[in-house]
C-alpha positions in Angstrom: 74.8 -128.7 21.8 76.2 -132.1 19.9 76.9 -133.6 16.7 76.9 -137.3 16.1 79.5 -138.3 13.5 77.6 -139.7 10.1 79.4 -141.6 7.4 79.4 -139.7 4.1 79.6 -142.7 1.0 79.6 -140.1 -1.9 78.4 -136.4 -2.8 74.7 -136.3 -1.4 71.7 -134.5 -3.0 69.0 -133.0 -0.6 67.0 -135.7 -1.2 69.9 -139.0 -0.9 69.3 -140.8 2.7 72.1 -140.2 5.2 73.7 -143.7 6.3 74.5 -143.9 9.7 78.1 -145.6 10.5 79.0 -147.2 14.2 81.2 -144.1 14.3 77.8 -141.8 15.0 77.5 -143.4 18.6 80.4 -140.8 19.1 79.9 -137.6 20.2 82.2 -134.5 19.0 81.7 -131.1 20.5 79.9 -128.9 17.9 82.5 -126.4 17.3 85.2 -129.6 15.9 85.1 -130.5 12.3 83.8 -134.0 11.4 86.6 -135.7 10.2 87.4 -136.4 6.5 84.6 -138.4 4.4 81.9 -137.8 7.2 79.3 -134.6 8.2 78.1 -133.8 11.0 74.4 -133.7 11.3 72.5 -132.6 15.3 71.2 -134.9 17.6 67.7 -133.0 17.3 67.7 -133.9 13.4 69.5 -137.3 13.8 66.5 -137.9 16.7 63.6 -137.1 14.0 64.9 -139.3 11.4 65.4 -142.3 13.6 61.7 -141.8 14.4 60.4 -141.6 11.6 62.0 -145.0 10.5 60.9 -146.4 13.4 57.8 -145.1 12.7 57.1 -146.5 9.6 58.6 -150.1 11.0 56.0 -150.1 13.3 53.2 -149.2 10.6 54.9 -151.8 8.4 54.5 -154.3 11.2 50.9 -153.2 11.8 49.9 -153.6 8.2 51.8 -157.3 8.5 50.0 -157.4 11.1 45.9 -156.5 9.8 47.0 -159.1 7.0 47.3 -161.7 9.0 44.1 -161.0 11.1 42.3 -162.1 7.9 41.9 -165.9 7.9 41.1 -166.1 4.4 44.3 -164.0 3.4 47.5 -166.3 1.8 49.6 -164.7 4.2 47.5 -165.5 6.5 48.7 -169.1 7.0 52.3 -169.6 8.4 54.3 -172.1 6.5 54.8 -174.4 9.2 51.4 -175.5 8.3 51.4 -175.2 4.4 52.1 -179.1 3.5 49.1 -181.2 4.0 51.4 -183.3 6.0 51.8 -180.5 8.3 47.9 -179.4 8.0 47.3 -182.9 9.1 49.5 -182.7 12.0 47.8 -179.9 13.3 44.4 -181.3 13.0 45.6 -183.7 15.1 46.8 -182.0 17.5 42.9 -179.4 17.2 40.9 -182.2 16.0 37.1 -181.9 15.6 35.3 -181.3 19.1 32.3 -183.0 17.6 34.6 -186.1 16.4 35.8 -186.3 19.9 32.2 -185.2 21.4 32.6 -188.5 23.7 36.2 -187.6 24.9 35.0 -184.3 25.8 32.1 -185.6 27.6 34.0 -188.1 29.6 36.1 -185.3 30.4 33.7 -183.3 32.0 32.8 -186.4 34.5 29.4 -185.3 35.5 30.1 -182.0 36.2 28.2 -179.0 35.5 28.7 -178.1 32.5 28.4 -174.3 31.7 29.0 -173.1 28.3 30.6 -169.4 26.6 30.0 -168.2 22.8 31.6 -165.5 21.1 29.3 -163.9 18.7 30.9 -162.5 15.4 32.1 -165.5 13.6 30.8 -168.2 16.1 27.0 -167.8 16.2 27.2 -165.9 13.3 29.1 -165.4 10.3 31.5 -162.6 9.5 30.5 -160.0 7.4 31.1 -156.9 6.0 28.8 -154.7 7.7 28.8 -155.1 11.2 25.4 -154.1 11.5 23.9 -156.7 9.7 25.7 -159.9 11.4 22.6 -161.0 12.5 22.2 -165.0 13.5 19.9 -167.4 11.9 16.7 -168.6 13.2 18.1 -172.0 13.6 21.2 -171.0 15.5 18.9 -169.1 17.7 16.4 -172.2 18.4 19.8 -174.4 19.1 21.2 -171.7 21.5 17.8 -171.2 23.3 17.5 -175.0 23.8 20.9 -175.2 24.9 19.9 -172.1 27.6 17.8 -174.6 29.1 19.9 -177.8 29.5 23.5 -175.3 30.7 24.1 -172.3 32.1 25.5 -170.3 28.6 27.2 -166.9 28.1 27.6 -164.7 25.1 31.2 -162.9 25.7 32.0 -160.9 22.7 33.6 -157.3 21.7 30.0 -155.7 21.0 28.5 -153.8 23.1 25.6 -155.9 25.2 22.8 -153.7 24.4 23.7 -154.3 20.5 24.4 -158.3 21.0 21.3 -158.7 23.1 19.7 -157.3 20.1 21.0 -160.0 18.0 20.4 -162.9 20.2 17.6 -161.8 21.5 17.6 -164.4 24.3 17.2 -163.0 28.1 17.9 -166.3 30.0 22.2 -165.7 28.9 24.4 -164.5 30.9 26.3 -161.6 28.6 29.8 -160.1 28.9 29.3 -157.2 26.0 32.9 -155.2 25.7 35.1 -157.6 25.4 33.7 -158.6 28.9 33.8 -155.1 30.5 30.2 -155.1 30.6 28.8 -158.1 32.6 24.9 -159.0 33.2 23.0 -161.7 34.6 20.1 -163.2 32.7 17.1 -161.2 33.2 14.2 -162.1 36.3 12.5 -164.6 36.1 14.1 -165.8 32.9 16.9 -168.6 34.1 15.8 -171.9 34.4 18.8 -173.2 36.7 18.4 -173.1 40.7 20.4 -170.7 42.3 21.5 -168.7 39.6 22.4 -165.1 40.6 19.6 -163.0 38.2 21.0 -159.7 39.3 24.6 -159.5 38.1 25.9 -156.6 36.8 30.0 -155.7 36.9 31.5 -153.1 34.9 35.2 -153.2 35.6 36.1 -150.1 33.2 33.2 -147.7 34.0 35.0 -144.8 34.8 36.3 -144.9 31.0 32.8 -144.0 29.7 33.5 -140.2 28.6 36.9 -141.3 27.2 35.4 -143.6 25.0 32.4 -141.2 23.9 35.5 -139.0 23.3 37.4 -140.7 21.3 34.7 -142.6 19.2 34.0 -139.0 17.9 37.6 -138.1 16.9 37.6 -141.5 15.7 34.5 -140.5 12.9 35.9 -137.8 12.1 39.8 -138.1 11.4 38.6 -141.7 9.3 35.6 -140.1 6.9 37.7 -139.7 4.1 39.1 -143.4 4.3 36.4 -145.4 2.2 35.3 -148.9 3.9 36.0 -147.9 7.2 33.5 -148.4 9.9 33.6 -147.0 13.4 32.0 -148.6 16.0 31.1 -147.8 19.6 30.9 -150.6 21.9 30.4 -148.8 25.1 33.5 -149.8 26.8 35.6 -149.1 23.6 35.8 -148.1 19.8 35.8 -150.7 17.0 37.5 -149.6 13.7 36.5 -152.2 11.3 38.7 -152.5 7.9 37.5 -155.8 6.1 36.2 -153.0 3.4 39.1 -150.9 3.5 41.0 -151.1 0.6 44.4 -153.0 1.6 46.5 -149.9 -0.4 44.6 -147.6 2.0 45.6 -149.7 5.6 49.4 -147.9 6.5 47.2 -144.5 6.3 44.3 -145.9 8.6 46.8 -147.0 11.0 48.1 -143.6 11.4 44.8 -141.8 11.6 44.1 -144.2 14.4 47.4 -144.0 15.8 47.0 -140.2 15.8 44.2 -140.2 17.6 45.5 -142.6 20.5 48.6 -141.0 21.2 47.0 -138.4 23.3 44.8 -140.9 25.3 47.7 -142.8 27.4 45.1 -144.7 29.5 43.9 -146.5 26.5 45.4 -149.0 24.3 44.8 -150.4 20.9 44.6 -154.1 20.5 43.2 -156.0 17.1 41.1 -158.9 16.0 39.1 -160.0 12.8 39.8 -157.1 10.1 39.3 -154.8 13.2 41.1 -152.2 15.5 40.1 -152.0 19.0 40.8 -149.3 21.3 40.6 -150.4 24.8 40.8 -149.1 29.0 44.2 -149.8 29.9 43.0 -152.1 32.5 44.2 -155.6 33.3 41.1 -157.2 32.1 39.9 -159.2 28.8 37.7 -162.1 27.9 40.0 -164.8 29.8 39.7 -162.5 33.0 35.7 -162.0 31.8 35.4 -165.5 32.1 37.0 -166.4 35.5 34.4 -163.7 36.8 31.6 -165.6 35.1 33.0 -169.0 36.1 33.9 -168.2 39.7 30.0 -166.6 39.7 28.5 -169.4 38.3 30.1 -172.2 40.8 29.1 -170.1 44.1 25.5 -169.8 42.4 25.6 -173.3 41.1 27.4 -174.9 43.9 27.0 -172.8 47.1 31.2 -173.5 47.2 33.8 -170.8 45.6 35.0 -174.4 43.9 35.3 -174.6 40.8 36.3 -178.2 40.3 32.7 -178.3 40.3 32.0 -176.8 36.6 33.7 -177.9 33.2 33.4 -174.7 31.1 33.5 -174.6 27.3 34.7 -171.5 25.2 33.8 -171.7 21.7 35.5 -168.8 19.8 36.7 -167.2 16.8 39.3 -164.5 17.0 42.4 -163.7 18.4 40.7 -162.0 21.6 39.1 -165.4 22.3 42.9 -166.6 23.2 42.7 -165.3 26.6 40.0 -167.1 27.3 41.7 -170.6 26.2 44.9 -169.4 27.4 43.2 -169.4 30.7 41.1 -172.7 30.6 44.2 -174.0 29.3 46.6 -173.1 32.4 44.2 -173.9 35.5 43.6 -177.2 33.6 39.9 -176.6 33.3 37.3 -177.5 30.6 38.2 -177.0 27.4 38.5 -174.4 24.5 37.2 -175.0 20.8 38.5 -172.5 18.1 35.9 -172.0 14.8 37.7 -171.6 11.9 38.1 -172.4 8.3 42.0 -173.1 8.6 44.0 -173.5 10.7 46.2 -170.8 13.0 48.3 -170.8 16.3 45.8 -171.3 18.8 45.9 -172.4 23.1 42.3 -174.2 21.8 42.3 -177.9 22.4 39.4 -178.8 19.5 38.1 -176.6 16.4 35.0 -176.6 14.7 34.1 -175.3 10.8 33.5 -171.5 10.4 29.9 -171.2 10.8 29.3 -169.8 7.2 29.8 -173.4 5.8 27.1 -175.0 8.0 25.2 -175.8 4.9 22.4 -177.4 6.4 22.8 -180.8 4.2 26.1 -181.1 3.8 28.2 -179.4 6.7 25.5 -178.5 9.2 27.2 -181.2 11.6 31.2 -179.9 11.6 30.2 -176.3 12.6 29.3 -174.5 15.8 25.2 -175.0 15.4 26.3 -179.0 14.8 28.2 -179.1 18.1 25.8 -177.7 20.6 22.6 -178.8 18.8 24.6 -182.4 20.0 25.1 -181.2 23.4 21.1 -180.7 24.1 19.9 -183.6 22.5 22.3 -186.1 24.6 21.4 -183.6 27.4 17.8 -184.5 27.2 18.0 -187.8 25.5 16.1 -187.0 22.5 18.7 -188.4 19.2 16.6 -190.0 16.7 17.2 -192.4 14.1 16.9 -189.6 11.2 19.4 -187.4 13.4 21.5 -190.4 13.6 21.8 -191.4 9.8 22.1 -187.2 9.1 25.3 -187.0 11.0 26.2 -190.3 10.0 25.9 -189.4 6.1 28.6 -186.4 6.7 31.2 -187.6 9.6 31.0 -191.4 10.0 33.1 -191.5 12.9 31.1 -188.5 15.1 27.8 -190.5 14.3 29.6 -194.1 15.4 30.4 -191.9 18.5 27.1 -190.4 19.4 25.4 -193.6 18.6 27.8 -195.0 21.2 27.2 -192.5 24.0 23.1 -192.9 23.3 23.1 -196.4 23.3 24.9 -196.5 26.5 
């Protein structure tokens, strides 16, 4: 057995922290005295207390962590971007994808263009009980309509059973699980030629029981936390927070962390106010949507070419960055990032959070705004009293739509 060599500043109680000096990264055999104004303490012990300061770094950075995933938090917002100078800069650099609706348009060159939605936060708003984010009739007719003009995809971290339930639409393709769970649209239901009806790919099937397992230790080691809510989402276990109270987050991270540590093939990743425990597999909702996209061109196209297809990803949360990420490095389409302020992001445009599309005043900045544009330039049905709506809350996106329809 060895010692390592700790420096001893003064007299120590029992409970006075040890400091450690450079000298402990020397070993002395165990039967030599330390020498004078140090103790000698055992690797085993020295071992345990480094742990556990790691440990609670790594909590620490967690908690940091679950603060920032809150967009409406102060810390939220880095400083870079604090000035309005600098909040202007990077509105710039994300501007509105409807006040450049033409440029994106233009961009697509009369390709096909095939469009993917996040749920939570995108087509509908956040809220506190996942149960109850449920979309609005409106956002539902827009999405429907839009169905009909593109090829469109619901890619989210729910389940698909539980987000078909919401959209309640069976002409979408769906990618429930964070796209571990893949589905065409249902017979008979697509309206474009050659589409593929009987998809189905589930990447992280052999994972089932794992998850059924761990969603139950998951109940049962968080009941006494108030606010949490656990969630099972087929191909892995949502832990949601946003009603946890923040004093309360360092002992929600260990019960989760707890948990995890004896399941090695799974790993714990987080978005909105939520924990998600995950198949270590090489596979999220950028690699979700090359499936989709290369799918869609050799059903659209008849070619495994995908210059073909101009895909737009409209998303909320930090799991939508592998999907931009990926549009972003094959030079493809483009990605548009919903949110109320603005965050580090691979996106190229943003759009308003849709719990501010007010329908008189804001209706036209968010996500319902944006694709409600897209099917009525689609089937060439913009109206005057469409016109002077838009034009009443962004000037420039109505100068530009009026533009493209008078073309």
């Amino acid at each position: 057995m060895v010692s390592f060599v700790m420096e001893k500043p003064h007299r120590m109680s029992e409970s006075q922290n040890v400091v450690v000096s450079e000298a402990a990264r020397s070993i002395i055999p165990n039967n030599s005295s330390a020498p004078p104004g140090f103790i000698s303490i055992s690797k085993k012990k020295l071992l345990k207390n480094l742990e556990i300061i790691n440990d609670g770094e790594r909590i620490n950075a967690w908690v940091d962590s679950m603060r920032a995933s809150s967009p409406t938090h102060p810390k939220s917002l880095p400083s870079s971007i604090s000035s309005e100078q600098q909040l202007s800069s990077w509105i710039m650099q994300h501007p509105s994808a409807l006040e450049m609706f033409e440029k994106i348009t233009e961009a697509s060159g009369g390709k096909q263009i095939v469009i993917f939605l996040d749920y939570d936060g995108t087509l509908s708003p956040i809220v506190d009980d996942p149960d109850r984010a449920f979309m609005s009739s409106k956002m539902r007719r827009t999405v429907k309509k839009l169905a009909k003009c593109f090829p469109t995809a619901i890619v989210t971290g729910r389940c698909l059973d539980k987000v078909y339930n919401f959209v309640k639409l069976a002409e979408l393709y769906y990618a429930g699980s964070h796209g571990m769970d893949i589905k065409g649209p249902a017979k008979g239901f697509s309206r474009h030629k050659r589409v593929k009806q009987s998809l189905l790919y589930q990447p992280a099937s052999a994972y089932l029981p794992m998850i059924d397992e761990v969603y139950r230790q998951l109940l049962e080691k968080t009941k006494s936390t108030p606010g949490v809510i656990v969630e099972n989402n087929k191909f892995c276990a949502s832990v949601h927070f946003r009603c946890v109270d923040e004093k309360k987050w360092s002992e929600l991270v260990l019960e989760v962390r707890s948990v995890l540590k004896e399941y090695p093939r799974l790993k714990l990743n987080q978005g909105r106010k939520v924990f998600e425990i995950r198949p270590m597999i090489e596979w999220d909702k950028g690699k979700a949507l090359e499936f989709l996209l290369e799918s869609l061109v050799l059903n659209l196209t008849g070619f495994g070419n995908s210059n073909n297809v101009f895909p737009v990803y409209i998303g909320d949360d930090r799991t939508d960055e592998d999907a931009f990420k990926m549009l972003r490095d094959r030079g493809e389409g483009c990605g548009v990032l919903v949110s109320k302020f603005p965050k580090d992001t691979d996106a190229s445009y943003y759009l308003q959070d849709p719990s501010e599309a007010c329908p008189h005043t804001h209706k036209y900045f968010a996500v319902n705004g944006f694709l409600h544009v897209l099917t009525l330039l689609k089937t060439n049905s913009i109206g005057d009293e469409f016109l002077a709506t838009i034009g009443g809350v962004e000037t420039n996106a109505a100068r530009c739509v009026k533009r493209m329809y008078n073309k």
